[in-house]
N, C-alpha and C positions, 0 to 999 in steps of 0.2 A: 395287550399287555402294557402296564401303566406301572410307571414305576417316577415316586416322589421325591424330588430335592428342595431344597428351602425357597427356589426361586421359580417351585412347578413342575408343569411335568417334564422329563427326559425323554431325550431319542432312544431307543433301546436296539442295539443293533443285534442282530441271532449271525454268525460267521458258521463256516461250514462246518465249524467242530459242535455245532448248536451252543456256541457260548455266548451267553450275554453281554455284549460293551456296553455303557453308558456311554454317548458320546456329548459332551458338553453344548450347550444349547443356552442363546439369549433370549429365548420366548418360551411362552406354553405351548406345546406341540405332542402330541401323543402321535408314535410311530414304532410300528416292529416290521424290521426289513429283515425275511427271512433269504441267506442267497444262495438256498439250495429251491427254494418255488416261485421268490420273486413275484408271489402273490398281496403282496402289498405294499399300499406306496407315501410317500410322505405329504401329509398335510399339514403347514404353518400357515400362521399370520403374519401379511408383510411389516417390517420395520423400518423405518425406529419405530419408538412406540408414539400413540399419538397423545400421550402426555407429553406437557408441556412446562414440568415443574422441573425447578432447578435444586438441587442436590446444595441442601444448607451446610454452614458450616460453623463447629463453635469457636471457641476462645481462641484457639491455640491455631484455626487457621484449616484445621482437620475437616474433611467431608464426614457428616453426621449422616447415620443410615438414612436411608430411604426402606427400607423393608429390609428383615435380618438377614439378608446374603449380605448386605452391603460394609457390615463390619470383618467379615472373615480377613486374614490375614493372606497377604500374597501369597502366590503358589510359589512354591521351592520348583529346585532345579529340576530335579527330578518328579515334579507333578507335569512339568510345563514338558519332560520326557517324552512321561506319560498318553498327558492330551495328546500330540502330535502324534502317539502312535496308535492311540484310539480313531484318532482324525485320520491317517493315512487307511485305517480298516476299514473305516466308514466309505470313505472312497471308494477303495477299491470294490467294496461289495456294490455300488451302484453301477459302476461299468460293467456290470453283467445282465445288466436290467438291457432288452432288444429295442432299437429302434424308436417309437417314440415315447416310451416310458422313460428309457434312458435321459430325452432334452428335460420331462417334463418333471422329475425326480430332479434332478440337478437344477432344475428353476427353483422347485420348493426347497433344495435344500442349502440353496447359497440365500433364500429368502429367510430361512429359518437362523443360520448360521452367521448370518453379517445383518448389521446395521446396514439398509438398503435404502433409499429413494430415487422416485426419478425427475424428469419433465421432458416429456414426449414432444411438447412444440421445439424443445432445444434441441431434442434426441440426446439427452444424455442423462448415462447413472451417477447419483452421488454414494459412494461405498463408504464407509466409514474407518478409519483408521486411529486403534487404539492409542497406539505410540506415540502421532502429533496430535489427537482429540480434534478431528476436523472430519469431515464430510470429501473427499476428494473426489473431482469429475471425469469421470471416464466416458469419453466420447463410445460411439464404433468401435475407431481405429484403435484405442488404446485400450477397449475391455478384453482385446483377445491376451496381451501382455498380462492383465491381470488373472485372467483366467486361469492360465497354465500353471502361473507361477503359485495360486491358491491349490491345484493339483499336483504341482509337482512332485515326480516319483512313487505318484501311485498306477493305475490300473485307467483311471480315467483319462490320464493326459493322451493316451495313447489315441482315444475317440472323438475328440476335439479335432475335429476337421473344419475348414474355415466355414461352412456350409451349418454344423451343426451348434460352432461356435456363434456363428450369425445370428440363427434362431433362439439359441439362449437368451442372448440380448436382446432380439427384438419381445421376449416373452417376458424379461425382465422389466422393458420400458413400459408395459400395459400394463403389468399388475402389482408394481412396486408402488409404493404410498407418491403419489404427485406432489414436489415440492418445486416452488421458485426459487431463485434467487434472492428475493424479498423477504422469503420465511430465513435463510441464512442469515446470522449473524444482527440477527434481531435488536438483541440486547445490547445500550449502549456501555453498559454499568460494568460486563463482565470482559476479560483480554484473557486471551487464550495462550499459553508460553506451552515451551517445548517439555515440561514437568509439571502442569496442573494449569487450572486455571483461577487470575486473581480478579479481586471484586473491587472495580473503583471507587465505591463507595466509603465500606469499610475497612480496605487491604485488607480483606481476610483470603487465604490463598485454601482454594479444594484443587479435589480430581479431577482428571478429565471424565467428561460423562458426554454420551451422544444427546442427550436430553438438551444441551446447551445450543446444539446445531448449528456449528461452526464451520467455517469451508478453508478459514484462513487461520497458521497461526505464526505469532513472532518467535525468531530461529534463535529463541533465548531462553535460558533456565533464570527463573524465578528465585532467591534469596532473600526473604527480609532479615536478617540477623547479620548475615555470612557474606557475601559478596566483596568480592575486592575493589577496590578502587580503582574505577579504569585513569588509571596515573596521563597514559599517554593521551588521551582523549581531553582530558581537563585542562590540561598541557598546551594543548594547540588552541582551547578557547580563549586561555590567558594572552597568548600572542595573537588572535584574531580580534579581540573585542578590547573596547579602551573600557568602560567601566562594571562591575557586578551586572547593575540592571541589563547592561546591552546582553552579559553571557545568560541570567535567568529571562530573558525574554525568548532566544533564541533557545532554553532548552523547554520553555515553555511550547514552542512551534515546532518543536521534534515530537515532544510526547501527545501532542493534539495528533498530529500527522499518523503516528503506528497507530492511534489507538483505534475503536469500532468507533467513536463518538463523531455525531455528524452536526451536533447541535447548533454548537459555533454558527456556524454557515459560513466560513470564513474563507478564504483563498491567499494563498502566502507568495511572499515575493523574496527570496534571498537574493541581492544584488552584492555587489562588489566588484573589484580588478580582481585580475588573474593573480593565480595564488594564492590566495585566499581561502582556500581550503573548500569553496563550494561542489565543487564535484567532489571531493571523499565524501562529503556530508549525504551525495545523492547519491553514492553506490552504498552507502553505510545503511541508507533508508533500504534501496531495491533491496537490499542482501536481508533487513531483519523482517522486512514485511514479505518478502517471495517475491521474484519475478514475473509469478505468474500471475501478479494482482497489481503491476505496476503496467500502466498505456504511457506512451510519449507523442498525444497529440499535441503538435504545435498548436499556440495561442488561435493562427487568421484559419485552421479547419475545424476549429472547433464549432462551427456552423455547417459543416457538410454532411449531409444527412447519411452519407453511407459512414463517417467515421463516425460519426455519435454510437454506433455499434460496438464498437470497440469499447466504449468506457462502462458497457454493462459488465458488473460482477470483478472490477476493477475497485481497488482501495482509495488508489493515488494516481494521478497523472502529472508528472515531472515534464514540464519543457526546459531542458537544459540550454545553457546559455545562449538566452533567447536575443536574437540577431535580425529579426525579420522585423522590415521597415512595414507592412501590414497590419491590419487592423482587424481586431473580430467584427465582419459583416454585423451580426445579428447580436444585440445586447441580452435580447430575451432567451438565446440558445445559455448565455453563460448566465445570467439569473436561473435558471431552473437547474441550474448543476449546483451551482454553490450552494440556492437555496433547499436541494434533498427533491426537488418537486417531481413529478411525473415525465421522463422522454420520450420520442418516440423513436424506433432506429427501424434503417431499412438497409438491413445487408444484403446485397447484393445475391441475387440469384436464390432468397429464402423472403417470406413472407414477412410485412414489416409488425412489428409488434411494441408495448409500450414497456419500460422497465422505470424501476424507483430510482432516481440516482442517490448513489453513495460516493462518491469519488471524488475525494478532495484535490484541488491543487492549486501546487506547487511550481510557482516559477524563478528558475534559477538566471542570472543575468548579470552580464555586465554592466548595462545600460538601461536604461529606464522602462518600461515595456510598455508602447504605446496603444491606445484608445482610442478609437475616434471621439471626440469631443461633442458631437452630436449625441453618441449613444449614453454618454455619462450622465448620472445624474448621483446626489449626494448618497443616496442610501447605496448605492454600488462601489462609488469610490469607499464606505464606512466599511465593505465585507473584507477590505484587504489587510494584511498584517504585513509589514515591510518588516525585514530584518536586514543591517550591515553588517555585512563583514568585510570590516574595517582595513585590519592592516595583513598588507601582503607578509607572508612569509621568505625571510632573508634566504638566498639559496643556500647559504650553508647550515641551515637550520633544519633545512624541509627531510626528510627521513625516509630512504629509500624503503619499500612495500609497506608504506605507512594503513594501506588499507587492508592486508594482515594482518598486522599489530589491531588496530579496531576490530578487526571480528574476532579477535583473541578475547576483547574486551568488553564484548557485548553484554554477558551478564551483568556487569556492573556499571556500564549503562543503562539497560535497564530497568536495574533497581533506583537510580537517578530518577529516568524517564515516567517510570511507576509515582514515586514522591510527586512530582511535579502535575500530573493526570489527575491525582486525589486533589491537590491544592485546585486546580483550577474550576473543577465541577463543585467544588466545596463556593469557590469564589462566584459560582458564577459565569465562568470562560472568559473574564476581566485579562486581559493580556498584559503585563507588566507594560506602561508609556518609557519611552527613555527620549532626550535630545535627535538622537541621529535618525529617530525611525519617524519623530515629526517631522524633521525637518524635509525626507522624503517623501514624505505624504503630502507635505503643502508642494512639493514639487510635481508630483505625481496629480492633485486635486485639482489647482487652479490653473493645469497647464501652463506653470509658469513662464516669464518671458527670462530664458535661459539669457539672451544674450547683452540684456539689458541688467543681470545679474554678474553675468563676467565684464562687464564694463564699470559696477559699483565696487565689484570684487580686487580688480585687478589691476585698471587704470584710471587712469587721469583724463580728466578733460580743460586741454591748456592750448590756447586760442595760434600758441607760435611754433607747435609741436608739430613735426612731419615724420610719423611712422609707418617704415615698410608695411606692406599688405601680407607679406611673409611671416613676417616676427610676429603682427596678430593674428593671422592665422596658426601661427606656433603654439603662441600661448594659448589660443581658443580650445586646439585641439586637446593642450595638457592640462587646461581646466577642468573642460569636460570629459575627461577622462578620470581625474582625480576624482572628481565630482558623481560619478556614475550617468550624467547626463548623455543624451543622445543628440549629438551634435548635427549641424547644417550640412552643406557643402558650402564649398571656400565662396564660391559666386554669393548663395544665400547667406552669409555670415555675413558679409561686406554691405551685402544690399540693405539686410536688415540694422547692421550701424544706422545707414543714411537717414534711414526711417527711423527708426527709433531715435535718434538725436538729430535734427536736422539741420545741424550747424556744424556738423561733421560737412567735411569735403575729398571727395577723391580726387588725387593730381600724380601728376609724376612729378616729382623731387629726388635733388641725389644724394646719396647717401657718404657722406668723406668725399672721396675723387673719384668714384666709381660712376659709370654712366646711372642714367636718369632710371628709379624704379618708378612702379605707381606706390603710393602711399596715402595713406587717410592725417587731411590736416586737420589740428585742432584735436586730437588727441595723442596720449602717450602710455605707456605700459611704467606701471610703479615699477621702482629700483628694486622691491622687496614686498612679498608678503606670502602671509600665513596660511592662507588657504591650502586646504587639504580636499 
């Protein structure tokens, strides 16, 4: 019994009263489930489909059909009733199918029903979800939660035993369409928001559509007309950053960051002193990209073969304010992450396998984040983007649950963020230059000689001068601290004087009537200066 809609054939359900349901259906599939003989059984083809065409859009921003279901107008309230009550009959008539008809009908009919793929080396389903337009992963342990909740209140949940549940899944990992994580999220051009998705190219914003094959989306609704002005957000950049360039550089390295775009190859560094607003900036990132796409491997493991596992299927990896006197081991581990290239991971207690990296980062810091100087070479120190943030926030300024207030105001930063993603792939991924993010860079590039800088910086060299070992380790410390530099210890700061100038002398001299200190002779700390 074959019965025709605009978008193919229907499931045709026969219930006990011999009535016919249509029950709504993503594919071609011919089926009549009688449940008084239970003489026949569902046949579909798994999903998505394996077109790979993206759903165009015109002028105005709208998704242009794809074939004529695709213009019909949203279900009303009562359609969307309707379905769920045709859906719950459908249900229920297959819990009466015995034994293994019952697993093998509910395999074809969640294959028929959803948007389905798997990958059987990872052992997991990606299901599809209308509402955020992404692909989400259900392990095992978590397709039993989704199972129920897709039967819930009908006839079926009641047969869901963890036994029967099991084999569901394991029949869904065999015969659903085999997808990587590499086929996800393919496309650099398109960004998937929590109401459609926009096209970095030309801002033109469509629907969600599983054709896209997205796993991740940002926890933002999309506006190009309409969006408010995230007021408090704009706010804090004014007091963090001293001029325009420094705020459009830094929102240049936010919108690189959500987006899918891996081109760049670039790896970012937001440094600063505390207060400075870098941790909101990095729960304001986890929170618009998901949690579940955010790793926090530190810089010195990003060589350990069991944690490279971790950054598959991963957006971003944040080390928050990175403090580790260590070095990354292996240069070439962090070249093939920045550069997209091929990894290989060996998690522990599972077969090791190779995956494409996508996964930018992000390191947040107080202090300079150290290299070993061996592994550097020019074209690595070029992948980096330094951004300051400048100036601390006065305590009577700072704003109690300041990172509520931002996820208030996420959409209109996103409409920010979006602007700034088109300029940049327009430009090229050209990073706006400003003063403070060179000046970082020549610090970070030539390894520079920190302390032979705080000596041109700060002091004098005056042949009848005897200053405390104290007072310059004072001021060493609140240089490089201003400075975001990563300081000696007191013994290496003093030693490196000697060397570095060696007409510096360490002695003990007294300071007024106070017993004898050690002091370095032949230099003095200026009366005054400007460094910041």
């Amino acid at each position: 019994m074959h019965r025709h809609s605009q978008k193919g054939l229907v499931i045709i359900m026969k219930t006990s009263n011999n009535i016919e349901v249509p029950v709504p259906s993503n594919n071609e599939a011919t089926v009549v489930i009688d449940s008084q003989t239970h003489n026949e059984e569902i046949t579909a083809s798994s999903l998505p489909h394996d077109s790979n065409e993206v759903p165009t859009t015109d002028s105005t921003g709208d998704a242009t059909a794809q074939d004529s279901d695709d213009n019909k107008e949203l279900p009303s309230e009562n359609e969307n009733l309707h379905e769920e009550e045709n859906a719950r009959e459908f249900w229920n008539s297959l819990a009466a199918f015995p034994g293994k008809n019952f697993v093998h009908n509910i395999v074809n009919a969640i294959r028929n029903r959803f948007h389905i793929a798997a990958n059987a080396k990872l052992g997991c389903l990606f299901i599809y979800d209308p509402k955020e337009g992404r692909f989400i992963e259900k392990s095992r342990d978590l397709f039993p939660v989704w199972l129920h909740d897709a039967v819930s209140g009908t006839d079926c949940e009641e047969r869901l035993s963890s036994s029967i549940t099991n084999e569901i899944f394991s029949q869904l990992l065999a015969r659903a369409r085999q997808m990587t994580i590499e086929d996800f999220d393919k496309d650099e051009r398109y960004l998937n928001v929590l109401n459609g998705v926009i096209d970095l190219d030309s801002g033109e914003f469509m629907q969600h559509d599983p054709k896209f094959h997205f796993r991740s989306v940002i926890t933002a609704k999309y506006n190009n007309t309409d969006s408010a002005s995230p007021v408090n957000f704009l706010s804090m950049l004014k007091q963090v950053f001293d001029t325009e360039e420094d705020q459009k550089r830094f929102l240049e390295s936010l919108a690189y960051l959500i987006s899918s775009t891996y081109s760049a190859k670039k790896a970012f560094v937001y440094i600063g002193r505390s207060n400075t607003g870098k941790s909101v900036i990095l729960r304001l990132i986890t929170e618009m990209i998901g949690r579940e796409f955010v790793s926090n491997i530190p810089l010195e493991r990003l060589s350990d073969r069991f944690a490279i596992h971790t950054l598959c299927g991963k957006k971003i990896n944040i080390c928050g304010e990175h403090e580790s006197s260590q070095s990354i081991k292996k240069a070439s581990v962090f070249k093939e992450l920045i550069g997209g290239d091929w990894m290989d991971a060996e998690p522990k207690g599972v077969d090791h396998y190779s995956f494409r990296a996508r996964t930018k980062c992000l390191f947040a810091c107080n202090k300079m984040p150290e290299f070993k100087s061996t592994l550097m070479e020019e074209a690595l120190y070029n992948r980096f983007i330094f951004v300051e943030f400048k100036n601390p926030i006065p305590e009577g300024k700072r704003i109690e649950n300041f990172d509520e207030i931002l996820s208030q105001e996420k959409d209109g930063i996103l409409k920010l963020l979006v602007d700034e993603m088109i300029k940049l792939r327009q430009g090229g991924y050209k990073f706006t230059q400003t003063a403070s993010s060179d000046a970082l860079m020549e610090a970070f590039k030539g390894q520079k000689d920190d302390i032979g800088q705080f000596v041109e910086d700060c002091c004098e060299l005056s042949a009848d001068s005897n200053t405390p070992v104290y007072r310059l380790n004072e001021k060493y410390d609140t240089y490089c601290e201003e400075n975001c530099l990563r300081k000696v210890t007191p013994y290496m700061f003093i030693k490196g004087l000697m060397e570095t100038f060696p007409t510096l002398e360490k002695r003990k001299a007294r300071e007024g009537k106070g017993n004898p200190r050690w002091c370095v002779k032949g230099l003095k700390i200026k009366e005054s200066n400007n460094v910041a």
